[in-house]
C-alpha positions in Angstrom: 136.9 137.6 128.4 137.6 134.0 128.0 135.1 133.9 131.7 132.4 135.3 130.0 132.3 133.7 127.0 131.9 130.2 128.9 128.9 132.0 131.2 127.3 132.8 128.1 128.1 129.3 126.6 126.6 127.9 129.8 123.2 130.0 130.0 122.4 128.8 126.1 123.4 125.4 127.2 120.8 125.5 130.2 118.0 127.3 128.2 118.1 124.8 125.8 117.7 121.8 128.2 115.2 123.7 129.9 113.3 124.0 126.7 113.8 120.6 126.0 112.3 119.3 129.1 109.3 122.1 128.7 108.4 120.1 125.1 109.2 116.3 126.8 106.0 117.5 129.6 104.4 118.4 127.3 104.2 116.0 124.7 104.2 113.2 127.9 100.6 111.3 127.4 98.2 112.0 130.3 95.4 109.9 132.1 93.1 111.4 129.8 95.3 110.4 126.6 95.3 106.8 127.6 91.6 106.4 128.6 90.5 107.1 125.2 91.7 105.1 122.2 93.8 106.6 119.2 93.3 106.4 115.8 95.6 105.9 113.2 95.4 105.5 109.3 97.0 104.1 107.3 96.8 104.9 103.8 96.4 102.8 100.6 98.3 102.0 96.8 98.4 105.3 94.9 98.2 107.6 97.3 99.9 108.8 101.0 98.7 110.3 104.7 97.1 113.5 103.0 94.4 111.1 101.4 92.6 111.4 104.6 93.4 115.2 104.7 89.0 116.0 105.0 88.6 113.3 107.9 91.6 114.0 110.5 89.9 117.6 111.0 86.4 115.8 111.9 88.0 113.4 114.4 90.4 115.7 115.9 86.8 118.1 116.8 85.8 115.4 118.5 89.0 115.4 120.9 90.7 111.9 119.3 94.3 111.8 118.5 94.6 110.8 115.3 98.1 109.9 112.7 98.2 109.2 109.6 101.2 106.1 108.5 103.1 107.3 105.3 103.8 104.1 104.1 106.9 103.6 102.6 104.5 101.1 99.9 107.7 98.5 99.8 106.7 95.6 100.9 103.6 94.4 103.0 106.1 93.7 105.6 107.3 96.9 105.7 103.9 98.8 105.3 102.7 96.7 108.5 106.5 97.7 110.1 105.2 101.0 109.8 101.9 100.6 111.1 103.3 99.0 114.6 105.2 101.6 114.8 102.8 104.1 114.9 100.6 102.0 117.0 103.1 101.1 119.4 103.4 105.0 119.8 100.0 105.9 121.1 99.3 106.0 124.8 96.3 103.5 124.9 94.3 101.5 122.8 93.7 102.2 119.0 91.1 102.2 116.7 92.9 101.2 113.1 91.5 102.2 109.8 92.8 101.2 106.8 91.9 102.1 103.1 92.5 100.1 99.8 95.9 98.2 100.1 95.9 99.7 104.1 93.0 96.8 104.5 95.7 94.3 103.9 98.5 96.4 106.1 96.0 96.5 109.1 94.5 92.8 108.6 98.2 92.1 110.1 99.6 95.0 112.2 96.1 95.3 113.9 97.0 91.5 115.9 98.9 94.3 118.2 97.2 94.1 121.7 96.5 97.8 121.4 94.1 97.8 118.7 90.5 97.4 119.8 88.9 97.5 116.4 89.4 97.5 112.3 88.0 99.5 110.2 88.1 98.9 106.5 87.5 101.7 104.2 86.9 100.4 100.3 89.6 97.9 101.7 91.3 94.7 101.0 90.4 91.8 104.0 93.0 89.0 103.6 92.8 85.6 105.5 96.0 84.5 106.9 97.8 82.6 104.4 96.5 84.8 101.3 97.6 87.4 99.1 95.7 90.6 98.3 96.2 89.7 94.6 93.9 86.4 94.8 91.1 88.2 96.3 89.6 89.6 93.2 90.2 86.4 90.7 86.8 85.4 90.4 85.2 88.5 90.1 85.3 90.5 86.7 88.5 92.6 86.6 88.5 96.2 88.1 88.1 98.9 85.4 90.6 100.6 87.1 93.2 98.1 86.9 93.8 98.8 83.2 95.0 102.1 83.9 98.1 101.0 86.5 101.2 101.4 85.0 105.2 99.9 85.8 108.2 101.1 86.1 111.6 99.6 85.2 112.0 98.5 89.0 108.6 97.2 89.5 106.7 99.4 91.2 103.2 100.7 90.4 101.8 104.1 89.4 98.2 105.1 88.4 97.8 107.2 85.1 96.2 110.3 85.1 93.3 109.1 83.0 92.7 106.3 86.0 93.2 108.6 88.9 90.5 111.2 87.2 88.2 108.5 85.3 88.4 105.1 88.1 90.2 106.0 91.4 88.3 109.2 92.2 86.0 110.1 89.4 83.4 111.3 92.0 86.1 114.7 93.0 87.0 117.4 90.7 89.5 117.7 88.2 91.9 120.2 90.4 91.4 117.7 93.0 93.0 114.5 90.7 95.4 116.8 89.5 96.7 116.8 93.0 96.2 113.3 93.9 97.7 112.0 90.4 101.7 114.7 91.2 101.4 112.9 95.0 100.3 109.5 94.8 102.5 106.9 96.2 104.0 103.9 93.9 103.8 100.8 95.4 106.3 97.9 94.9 104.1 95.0 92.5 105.0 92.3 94.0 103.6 93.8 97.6 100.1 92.2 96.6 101.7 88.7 95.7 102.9 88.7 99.4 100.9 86.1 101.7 99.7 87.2 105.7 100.5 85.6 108.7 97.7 86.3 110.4 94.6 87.8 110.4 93.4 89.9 113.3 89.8 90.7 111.8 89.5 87.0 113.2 89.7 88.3 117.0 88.7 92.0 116.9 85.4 93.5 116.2 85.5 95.4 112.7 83.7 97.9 110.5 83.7 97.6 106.8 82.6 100.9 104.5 82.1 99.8 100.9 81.6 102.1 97.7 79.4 101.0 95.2 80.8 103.0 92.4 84.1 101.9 93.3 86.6 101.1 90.0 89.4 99.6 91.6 87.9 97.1 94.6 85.0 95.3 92.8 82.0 96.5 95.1 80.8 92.7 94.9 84.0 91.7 96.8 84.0 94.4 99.0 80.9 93.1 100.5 82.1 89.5 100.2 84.8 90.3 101.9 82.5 92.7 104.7 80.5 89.1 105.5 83.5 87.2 105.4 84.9 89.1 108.6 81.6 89.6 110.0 82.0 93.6 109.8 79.3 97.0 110.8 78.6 97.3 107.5 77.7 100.7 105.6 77.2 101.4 102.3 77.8 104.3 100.4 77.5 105.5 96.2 81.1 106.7 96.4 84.1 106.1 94.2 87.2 104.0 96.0 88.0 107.4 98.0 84.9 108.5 99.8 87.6 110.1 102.3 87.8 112.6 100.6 84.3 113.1 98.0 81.9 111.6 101.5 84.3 112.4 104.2 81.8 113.2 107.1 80.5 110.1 106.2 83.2 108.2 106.6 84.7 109.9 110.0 80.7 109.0 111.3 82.0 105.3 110.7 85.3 105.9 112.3 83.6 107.4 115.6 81.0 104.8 115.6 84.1 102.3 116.0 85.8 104.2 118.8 82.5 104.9 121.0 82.2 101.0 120.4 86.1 100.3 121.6 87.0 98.4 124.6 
């Protein structure tokens, strides 16, 4: 009795390592994999990875591998922790977009030798040695920004009157709904934090700004698109044309990764 049990003990014990080793071959990165770059996304203040829930289809019919960061939104050093890590994961060379707050994220995790190109979506573009918070002193304040609101340990929320009215007044109601019961907090003092570096500075980059933006001035936004020397496009969007203009945005995205090295 006591012999059979242990046969049956070791069979389970063998089909489990043999299904193991079926899903390590099969998740192993090919030739093909590595000859093509990734791209991963990483996702701004207010919101997390499902932001770019219309895109990801779009790229992934193209054949690209795409992942989208869930920021933990704790710290910039700890958004751009987050970022490597995803980076560092892909089997080749990666095209990183960023969105909002993600501009600032990728201005530093994209100085990883495996990023081939930037691409800023309605994005902060930090020099090294500034905060995101300074970039918008000397324009007029974001309507949006009136709407943010604190909690008792510092971290940031939008209302539901700014996520319907100044973050994404171009999408439907049912759609802000959504976006308002998911959005991500983010720690306040996370845009007082200063870069280290500034890897627009050495790789090529793409900027997409929205003119009817409410929470990036669109006057910065293409201040900031000269400033790094980005493709530039334009589009009458609010500061989420991911998802109210997304095969807009993915056409920006692809551009970028035909134009990788």
């Amino acid at each position: 009795m006591k012999h059979a049990q242990r046969l049956k003990l070791s069979v389970a014990a063998l089909a489990v390592g043999l299904s193991f080793s079926a899903v390590a071959v099969a998740a192993a990165p090919t030739a093909g994999d590595a000859a093509r770059p990734s791209v991963v996304i990483v996702h701004g203040a207010f919101a997390d990875g499902s932001d770019w829930a219309k895109v990801i289809p779009l790229l992934q019919a193209k054949g690209l591998h795409v992942v989208a960061v869930q920021n933990p939104l704790t710290s910039l050093e700890d958004d751009v922790a987050a970022a490597k890590r995803a980076i560092d994961a892909q089997p080749g060379k990666v095209v990183l977009v960023g969105h909002s707050w993600g501009g600032s994220v990728i201005t530093e995790a994209g100085a990883n030798d495996k990023v081939s190109s930037l691409v800023y979506v309605a994005a902060f573009a930090p020099d090294a040695g500034q905060t995101s918070a300074e970039l918008g002193k000397d324009y007029p304040p974001a309507p949006g920004f009136a709407h943010i609101v604190a909690d008792a340990s510092g971290f940031l929320s939008l209302t539901k009157e700014g996520m319907t009215k100044h973050f994404a007044q171009d999408l439907p109601a049912s759609a802000t709904a959504v976006m308002t019961a998911t959005q991500g907090p983010i720690l306040g003092k996370s845009f007082e934090q200063k870069l280290s570096v500034a890897a627009w500075k050495t790789k090529p980059s793409w900027y997409l700004a929205t003119s009817a933006d409410h929470m990036i001035q669109p006057a910065l936004q293409l201040d900031m698109a000269k400033k790094i020397g980005a493709h530039l496009t334009r589009l009458n969007a609010s500061h989420v044309p991911q998802q109210s203009q997304p095969a807009k945005v993915a056409e920006v995205i692809l551009d970028a990764v035909r134009q990788s090295k």
